[in-house]
Structure formats: structure tokens, C-alpha cells
N, C-alpha and C positions, 0 to 999 in steps of 0.2 A: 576700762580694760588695762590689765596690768603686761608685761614681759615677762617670767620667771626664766630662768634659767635653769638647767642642769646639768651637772657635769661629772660623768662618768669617769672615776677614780681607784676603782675599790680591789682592781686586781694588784696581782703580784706582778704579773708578767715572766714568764716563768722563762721564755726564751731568751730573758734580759742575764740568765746564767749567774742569777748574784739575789744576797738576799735583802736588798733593800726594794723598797717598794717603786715599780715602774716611775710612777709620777713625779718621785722625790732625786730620780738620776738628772744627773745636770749637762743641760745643753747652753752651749755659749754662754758656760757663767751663773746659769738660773735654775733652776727646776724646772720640767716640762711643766705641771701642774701652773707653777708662776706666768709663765708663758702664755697660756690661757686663758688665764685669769686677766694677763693684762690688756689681752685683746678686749673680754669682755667690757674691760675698763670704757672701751671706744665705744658700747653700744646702749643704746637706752634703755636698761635692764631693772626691772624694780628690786627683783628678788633675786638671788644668786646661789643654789646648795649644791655644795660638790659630796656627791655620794662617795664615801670610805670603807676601806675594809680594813685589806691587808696592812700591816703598822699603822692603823687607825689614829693612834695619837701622835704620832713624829709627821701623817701628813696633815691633821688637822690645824699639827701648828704654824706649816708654811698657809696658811690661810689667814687673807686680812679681815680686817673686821670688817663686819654687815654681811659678812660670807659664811652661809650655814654650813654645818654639816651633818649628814645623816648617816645612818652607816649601817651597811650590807652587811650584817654578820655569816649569812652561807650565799656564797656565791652561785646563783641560778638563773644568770643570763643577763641582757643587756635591759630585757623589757622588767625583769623582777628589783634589777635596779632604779629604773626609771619608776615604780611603784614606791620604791624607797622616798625615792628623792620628791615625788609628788607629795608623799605621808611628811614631809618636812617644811612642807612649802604651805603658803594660806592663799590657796590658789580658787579663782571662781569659772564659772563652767566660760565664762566668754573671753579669759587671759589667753595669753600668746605663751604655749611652754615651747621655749628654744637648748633641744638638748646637744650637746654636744662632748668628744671624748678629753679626757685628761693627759692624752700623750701626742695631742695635733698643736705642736708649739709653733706652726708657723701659719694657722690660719691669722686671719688677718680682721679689725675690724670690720676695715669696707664690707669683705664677705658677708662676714653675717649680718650686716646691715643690709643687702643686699636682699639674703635669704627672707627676711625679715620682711622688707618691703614687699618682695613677692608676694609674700604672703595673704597681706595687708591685701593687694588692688585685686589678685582672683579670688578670696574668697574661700580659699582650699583649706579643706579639712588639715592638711599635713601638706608643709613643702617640705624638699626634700632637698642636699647639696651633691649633686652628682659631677663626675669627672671622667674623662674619655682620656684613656690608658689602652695606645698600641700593642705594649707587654703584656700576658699574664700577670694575677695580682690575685692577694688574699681578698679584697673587697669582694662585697656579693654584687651579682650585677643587678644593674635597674631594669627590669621588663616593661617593654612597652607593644601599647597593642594599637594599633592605626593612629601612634606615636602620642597617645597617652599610657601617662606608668601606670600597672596595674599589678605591681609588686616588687620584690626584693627576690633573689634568693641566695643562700649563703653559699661559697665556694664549695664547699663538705655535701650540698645537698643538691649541687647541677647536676642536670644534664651535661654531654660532650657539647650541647646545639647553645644552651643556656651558659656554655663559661667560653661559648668565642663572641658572646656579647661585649663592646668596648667599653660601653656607660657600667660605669661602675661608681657604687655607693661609698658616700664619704664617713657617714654617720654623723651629717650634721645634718637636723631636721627642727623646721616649728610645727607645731600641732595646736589647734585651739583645744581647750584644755578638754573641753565635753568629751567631743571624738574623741582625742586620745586614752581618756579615763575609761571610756566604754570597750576602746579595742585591747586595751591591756587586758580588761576584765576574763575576754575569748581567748588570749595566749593560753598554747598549749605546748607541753615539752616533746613533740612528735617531732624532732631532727635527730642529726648526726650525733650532736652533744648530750641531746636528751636536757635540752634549756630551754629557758622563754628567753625567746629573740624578738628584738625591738624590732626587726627588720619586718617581722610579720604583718604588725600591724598596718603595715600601707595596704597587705594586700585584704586583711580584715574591712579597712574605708572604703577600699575601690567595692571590696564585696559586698557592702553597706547603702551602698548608691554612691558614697562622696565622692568628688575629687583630690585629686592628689598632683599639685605644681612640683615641677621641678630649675633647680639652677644649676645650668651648668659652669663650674670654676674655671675661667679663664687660667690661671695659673695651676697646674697640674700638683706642682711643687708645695702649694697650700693643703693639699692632701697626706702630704707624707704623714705616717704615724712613726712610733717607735717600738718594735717588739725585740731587736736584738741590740748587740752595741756596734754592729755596721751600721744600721740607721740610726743608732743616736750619733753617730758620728760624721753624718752624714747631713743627717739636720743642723749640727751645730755648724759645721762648714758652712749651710745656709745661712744660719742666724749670723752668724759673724760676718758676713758679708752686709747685713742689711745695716749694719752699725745698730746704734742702741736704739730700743723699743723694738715691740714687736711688730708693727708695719707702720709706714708714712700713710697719714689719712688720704 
């Protein structure tokens, strides 16, 4: 059994208000994309493709070696990427795919080693990295039903009952590979965006018979993304406090 990794890369980021590519703006010094990358550094990962789009070739180059890349030429959602990055990987139905996004520069190893190990001791089709957020937040929240998750949904697509949910989804997840390959297969573009949402497929496995673990992030803070330049500005204030690397093991 292998670890692949994937790492969602390939937008613009449009609320970044600028036309370089989300991943390649720098926070404390690095690239978001670097930032993630160096986490991964801390986890036991065989394979590693960060899915590209937007300026394809300027972020390919911030990529080290042994770090694939694949690339999203029409942008049609997080699950249509994660198909990309599968089609790049030599991946077998009993690997561990741990996907995560390109603009989370301050998750942390431990985390996903954490996520990871979950995984590992239940047995679950898909863990999942969730985070409890008193505020309103773009994250879809995590549904749970007699306090097992039994899906995602994305903010664009709640209920008023479903966005005063506090658990809210990180988009870091592992899936064994099988399950995940067969639930991307059933995405369909029936939301707001009119996209395949990776979110789906949790409620694809619950609807499956599988289970689906969840972890919840002690550190709230390891959730921040970056869509505008308040929160890259915001993250990097983080980063810079934690001194160099991306977290102490």
C-alpha cells in the first residue's frame, strides 16, 4: 500500500484581484504552493502531483523534484481535478490518496499525519479534516447524523438549518483509492457552480454503505486558506511568527 498525494493547484483565484496565479503569491517569504509542499515533506508520502492550470508553467517550476504534475486544462470543479491528478499518479485500488488544497500554507505535518493515521486504525473509506468555526465561513459544513458524517455541503448549496452547522470542512481528506475512483465516477455537476465537487463524494460512500472518519483540527488557524490579499496577509503574519519551516514536528 502506497500514500499518493494530491494537491490542488490549478486555479487563478480570482479574488486574489491580481493576475498571477493564487499558489505562486508569497506568504512569509515562500509561495503558498512551497508551504505545502514542505509540509508534505514531514509525511510518509510515495507519490506527490500537484494538479495545474492557471500559469501552468511558472507554477510547475516552483515544484521539486519527484513532484508530478498534472494539469487541469478547463476548470470543472475540485472532484474533476482530483480525476486529473488520479490520471497522473500509478496509483492501486488499496493506496492511501491524501488530497489536499494549494493555498493551506499553514497546515502542519503532524496534521496530516494525524489524518492519515485515522485512517489507517477505522478502516474508513474516506477521512475527512474538519474544523469547528464559531463564525460564519466559506467552508461547506460537515453533516452528521447520530454523530456519524454523512456528507458535505457547500455554502452556495445550504439550507439556513445546514450553514448554522459549526463543523466545517477543511478539504483535507484520505480515501482508499478504490472508493474514491468509484465515487468520482457518480459526480455530477447538479449545484450552484454547475461543477463536480469533491465534497460530494463523502455523501456518494455514506450512500454506498461505507464509512467516513473524521478529525477534528485542534488548531483552527491550520485551516486558514487564502482567496484574497487580507488573508494572505494574514497567513503570512502566522507564518512569520512560527519562525522558519512550516511547523515544529
Amino acid at each position: 500500500m502506497s500514500v499518493i498525494a494530491i494537491i490542488l493547484a490549478a486555479g487563478k483565484g480570482t479574488r486574489m484581484k491580481s493576475d498571477q496565479a493564487k499558489v505562486l503569491h508569497t506568504a512569509a517569504g515562500r509561495p503558498l504552493l512551497v508551504w505545502v509542499l514542505d509540509s508534505l515533506g514531514g509525511v510518509a508520502v510515495d507519490q506527490t502531483v500537484a494538479v495545474i492550470g492557471y500559469q501552468a508553467e511558472a507554477v510547475a517550476e516552483v515544484l521539486p523534484a519527484g513532484v508530478s504534475a498534472a494539469i487541469q486544462h478547463e476548470q470543472r470543479g475540485t472532484g474533476h481535478a482530483t480525476q486529473v491528478g488520479l490520471g497522473a499518479a500509478d496509483v492501486s485500488p488499496d493506496d492511501v490518496v491524501l488530497v489536499l488544497l494549494g493555498d493551506m500554507p499553514l497546515i502542519t505535518p503532524a496534521t496530516l499525519r494525524s489524518v492519515l493515521f485515522v485512517h489507517e486504525q477505522t478502516g474508513a473509506a474516506a477521512t475527512l479534516l474538519s474544523v469547528i468555526l464559531e463564525e460564519d465561513s466559506a467552508f461547506g459544513r460537515v453533516l452528521r447524523r447520530n454523530g456519524h458524517v454523512v456528507g458535505i455541503v457547500e455554502v452556495r448549496d445550504a439550507t439556513p438549518e445546514q450553514l448554522a452547522v459549526r463543523e466545517m470542512n477543511t478539504s483535507v481528506y484520505a480515501f482508499r483509492a478504490a472508493h474514491l475512483v468509484a465515487a468520482l465516477e457518480q459526480l455530477r455537476p447538479d449545484n450552484d457552480q454547475g461543477e463536480l465537487y469533491l465534497t460530494d463524494v463523502i455523501g456518494i460512500l455514506v450512500a454506498s454503505g461505507h464509512a467516513v472518519a473524521a478529525v477534528v483540527l485542534p488548531d483552527p488557524d491550520e485551516a486558514r486558506g487564502v482567496n484574497t490579499l487580507a488573508e494572505l496577509d494574514a497567513v503570512s503574519e502566522l507564518l512569520a511568527a512560527r519562525g522558519t519551516g512550516s511547523d515544529p514536528e
